[in-house]
C-alpha positions as CSV (number, residue, x, y, z in Angstrom):
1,X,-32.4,154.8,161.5
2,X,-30.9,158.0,162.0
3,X,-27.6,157.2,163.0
4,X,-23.1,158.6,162.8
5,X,-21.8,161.9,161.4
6,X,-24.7,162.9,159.4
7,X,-27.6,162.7,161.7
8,X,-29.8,165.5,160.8
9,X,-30.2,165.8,164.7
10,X,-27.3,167.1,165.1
11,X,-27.7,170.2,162.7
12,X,-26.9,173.9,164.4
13,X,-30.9,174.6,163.5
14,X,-31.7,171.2,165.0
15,X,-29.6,172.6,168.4
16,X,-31.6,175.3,168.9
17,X,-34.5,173.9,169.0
18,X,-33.0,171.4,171.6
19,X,-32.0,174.1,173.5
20,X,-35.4,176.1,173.7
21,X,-37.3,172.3,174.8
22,X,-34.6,171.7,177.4
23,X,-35.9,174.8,178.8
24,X,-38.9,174.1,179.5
25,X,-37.8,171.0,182.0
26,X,-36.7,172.5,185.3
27,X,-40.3,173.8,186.2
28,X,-41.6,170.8,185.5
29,X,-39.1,168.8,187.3
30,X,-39.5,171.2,190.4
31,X,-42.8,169.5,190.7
32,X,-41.4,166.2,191.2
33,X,-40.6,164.5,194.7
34,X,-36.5,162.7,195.2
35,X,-36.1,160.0,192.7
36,X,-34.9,159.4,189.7
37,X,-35.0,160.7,186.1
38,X,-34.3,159.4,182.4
39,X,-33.8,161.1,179.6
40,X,-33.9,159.6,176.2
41,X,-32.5,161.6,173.3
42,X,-32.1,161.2,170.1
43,X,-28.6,161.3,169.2
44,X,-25.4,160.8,171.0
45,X,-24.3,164.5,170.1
46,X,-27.2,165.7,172.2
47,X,-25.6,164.5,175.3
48,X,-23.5,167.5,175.5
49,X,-26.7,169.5,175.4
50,X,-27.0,171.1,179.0
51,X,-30.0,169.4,181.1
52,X,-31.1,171.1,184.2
53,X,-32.6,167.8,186.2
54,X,-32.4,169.7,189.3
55,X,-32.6,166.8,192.6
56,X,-33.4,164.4,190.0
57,X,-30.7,161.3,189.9
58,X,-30.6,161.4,185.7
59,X,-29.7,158.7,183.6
60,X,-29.1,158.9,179.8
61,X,-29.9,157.7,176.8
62,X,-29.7,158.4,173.1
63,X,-30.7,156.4,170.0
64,X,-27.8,154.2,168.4
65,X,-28.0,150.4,166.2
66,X,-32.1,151.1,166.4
67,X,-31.5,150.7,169.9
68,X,-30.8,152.8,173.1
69,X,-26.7,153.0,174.2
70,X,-25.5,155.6,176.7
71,X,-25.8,155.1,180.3
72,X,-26.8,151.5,179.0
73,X,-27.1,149.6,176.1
74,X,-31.1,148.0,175.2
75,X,-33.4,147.7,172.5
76,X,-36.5,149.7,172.8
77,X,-38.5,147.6,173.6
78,X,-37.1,145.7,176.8
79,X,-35.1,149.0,178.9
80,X,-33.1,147.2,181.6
81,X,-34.8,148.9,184.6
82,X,-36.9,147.4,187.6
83,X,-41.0,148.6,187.4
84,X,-42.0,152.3,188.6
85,X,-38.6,153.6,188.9
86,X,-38.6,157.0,187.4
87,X,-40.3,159.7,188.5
88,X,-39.8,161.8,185.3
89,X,-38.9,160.6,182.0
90,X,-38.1,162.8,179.1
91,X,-37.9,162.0,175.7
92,X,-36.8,164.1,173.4
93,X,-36.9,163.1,169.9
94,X,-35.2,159.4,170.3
95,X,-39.2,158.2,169.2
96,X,-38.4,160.6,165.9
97,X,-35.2,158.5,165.3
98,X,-37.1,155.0,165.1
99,X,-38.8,153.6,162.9
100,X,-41.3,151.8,165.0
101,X,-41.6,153.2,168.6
102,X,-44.6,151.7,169.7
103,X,-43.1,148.4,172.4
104,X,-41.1,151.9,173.8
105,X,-44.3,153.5,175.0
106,X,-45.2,150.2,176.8
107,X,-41.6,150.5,178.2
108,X,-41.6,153.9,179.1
109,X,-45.0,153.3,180.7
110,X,-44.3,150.2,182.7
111,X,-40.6,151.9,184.3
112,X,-42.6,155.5,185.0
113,X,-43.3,155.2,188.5
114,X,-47.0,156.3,189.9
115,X,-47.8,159.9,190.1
116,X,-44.4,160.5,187.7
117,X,-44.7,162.9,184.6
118,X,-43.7,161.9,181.5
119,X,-42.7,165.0,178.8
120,X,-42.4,164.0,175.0
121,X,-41.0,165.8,172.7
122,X,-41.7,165.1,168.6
123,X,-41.6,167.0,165.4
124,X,-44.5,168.2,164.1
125,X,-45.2,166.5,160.3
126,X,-47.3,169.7,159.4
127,X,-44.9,172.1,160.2
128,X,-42.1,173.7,157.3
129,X,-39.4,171.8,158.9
130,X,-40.1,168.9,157.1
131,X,-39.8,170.6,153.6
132,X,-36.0,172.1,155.0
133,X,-35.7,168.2,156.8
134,X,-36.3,166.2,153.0
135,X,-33.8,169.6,151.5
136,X,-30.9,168.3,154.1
137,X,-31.9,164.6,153.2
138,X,-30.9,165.3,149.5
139,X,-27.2,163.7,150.2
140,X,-29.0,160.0,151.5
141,X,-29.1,161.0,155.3
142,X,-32.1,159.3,156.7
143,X,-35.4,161.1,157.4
144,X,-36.6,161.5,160.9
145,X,-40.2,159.9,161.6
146,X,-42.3,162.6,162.3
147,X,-45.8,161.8,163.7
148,X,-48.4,163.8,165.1
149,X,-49.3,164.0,169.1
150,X,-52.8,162.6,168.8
151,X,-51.2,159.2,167.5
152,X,-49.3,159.5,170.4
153,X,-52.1,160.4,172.5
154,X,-53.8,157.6,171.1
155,X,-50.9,155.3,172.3
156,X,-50.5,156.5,175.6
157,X,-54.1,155.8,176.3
158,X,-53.4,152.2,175.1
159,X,-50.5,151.8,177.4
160,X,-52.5,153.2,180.2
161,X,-50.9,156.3,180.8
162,X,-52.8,159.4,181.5
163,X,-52.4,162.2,178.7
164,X,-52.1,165.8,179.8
165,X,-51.9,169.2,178.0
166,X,-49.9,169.5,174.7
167,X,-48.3,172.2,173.0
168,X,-46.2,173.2,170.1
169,X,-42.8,175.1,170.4
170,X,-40.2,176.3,168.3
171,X,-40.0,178.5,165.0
172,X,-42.0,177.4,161.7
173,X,-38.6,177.6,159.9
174,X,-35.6,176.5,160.9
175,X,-33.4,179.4,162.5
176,X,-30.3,179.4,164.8
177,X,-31.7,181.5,167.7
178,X,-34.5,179.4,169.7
179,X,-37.2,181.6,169.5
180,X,-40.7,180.8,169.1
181,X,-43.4,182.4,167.0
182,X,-45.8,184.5,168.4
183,X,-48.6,184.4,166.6
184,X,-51.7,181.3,167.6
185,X,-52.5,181.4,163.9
186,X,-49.0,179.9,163.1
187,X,-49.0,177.8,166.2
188,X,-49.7,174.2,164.3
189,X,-47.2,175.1,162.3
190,X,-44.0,174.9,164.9
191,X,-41.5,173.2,164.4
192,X,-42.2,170.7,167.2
193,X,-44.6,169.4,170.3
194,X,-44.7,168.7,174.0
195,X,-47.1,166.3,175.3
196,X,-47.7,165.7,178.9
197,X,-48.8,162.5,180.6
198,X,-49.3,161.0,183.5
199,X,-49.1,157.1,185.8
200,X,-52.0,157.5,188.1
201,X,-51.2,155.8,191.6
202,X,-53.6,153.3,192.4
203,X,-56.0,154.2,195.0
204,X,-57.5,151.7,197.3
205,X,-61.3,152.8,198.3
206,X,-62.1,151.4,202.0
207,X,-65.3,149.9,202.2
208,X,-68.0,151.2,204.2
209,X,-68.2,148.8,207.2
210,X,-72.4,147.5,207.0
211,X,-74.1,147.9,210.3
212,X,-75.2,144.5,212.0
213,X,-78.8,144.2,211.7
214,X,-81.3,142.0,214.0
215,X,-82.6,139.4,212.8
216,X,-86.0,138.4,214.5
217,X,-87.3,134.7,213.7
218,X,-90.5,134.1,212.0
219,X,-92.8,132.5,214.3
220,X,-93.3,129.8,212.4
221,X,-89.8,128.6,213.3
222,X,-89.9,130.0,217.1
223,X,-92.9,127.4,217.9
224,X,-91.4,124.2,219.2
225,X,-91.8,121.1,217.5
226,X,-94.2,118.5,218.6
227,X,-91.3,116.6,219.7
228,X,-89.8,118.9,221.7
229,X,-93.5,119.7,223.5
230,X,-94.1,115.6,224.4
């Protein structure tokens, strides 16, 4: 686990690419009614990172002990907040920083509240920033997990969340200036992805009220008995 002084998270390159996924939040916040927000991060250094929330109440988290510590202290796989409380949940990179993130989706799905957004941010394993990531590692820091967004598309299926448009962001190399580049041909080779997803509300479908029907008797059973006719 990524953790203390050397955490590769907290690298000037590493900073701008913060920066330029922080930037994409505030439209998609706009979009979201009064409530709540939390955002998990991957490093306590990233807290001084500016987040715009907007009318969002935030609460925050980064990675610490392969746990969560910050506005509270949890493991990732039991966060200490009631069901459906957070209408918009953002992690950035906190899934990089552990090894096994998978009882956090199930988390993170059971605390997003219905009809909130959830935005994920991950590196992206194909991209050159891993060659430059295993370069920084050459002193013993730990390497971040990458993995790609269809694993967790995949997951967030599982966890019965709804999946949503995806995108990559950032430069192919490393750089100090948050910039992205151009070109579609070097898209899948960013530095990083987004992946949208969604809680769908549960919808109750009124039934369509069945007209009364007459019912006439067969004539059989209208005759009276033989008892009734004595």
């Amino acid at each position: 686990m990524i953790t203390g002084p050397d955490n590769l998270f907290v690298l000037p390159e590493f900073e701008a690419l913060l920066r330029e996924e922080l930037a994409r939040v505030p439209a998609l916040v706009l979009r979201q009614p009064a409530g709540a927000a939390l955002l998990m991060q991957a490093s306590a250094s990233n807290r001084a990172l500016p987040a715009d929330l907007r009318h969002l109440r935030a609460t925050r988290l980064h990675v610490e002990d392969g746990g969560f510590a910050g506005d509270a202290r949890c493991t990732s796989d039991a966060l200490p907040y009631e069901s459906d409380v957070f209408q918009f949940i953002v992690v950035q990179h906190a899934a990089d920083a552990l090894a096994a993130p998978e009882a956090l989706v199930d988390e993170l799905a059971r605390v997003l509240a219905p009809g909130g957004t959830l935005l994920w941010f991950g590196l992206n394993p194909w991209s050159p920033w891993m060659l430059w990531l295993h370069w920084q590692a050459r002193r013993g820091v730990a390497l971040p997990h990458a993995r790609h967004s269809d694993t967790l598309r995949r997951r967030l299926q599982q966890a019965q969340l709804t999946p949503g448009s995806g995108a990559t962001l950032g430069a192919c190399w490393p750089s100090l200036a948050p910039r992205g580049d151009g070109s579609r041909l070097l898209a899948p080779l960013r530095g990083a992805w987004m992946l949208l997803a969604s809680k769908q509300r549960a919808v109750l479908t009124p039934l369509r009220p069945r007209p009364l029907r007459s019912v006439t008797p067969h004539p059989s059973l209208a005759v009276p008995s033989r008892r009734v006719r004595a």
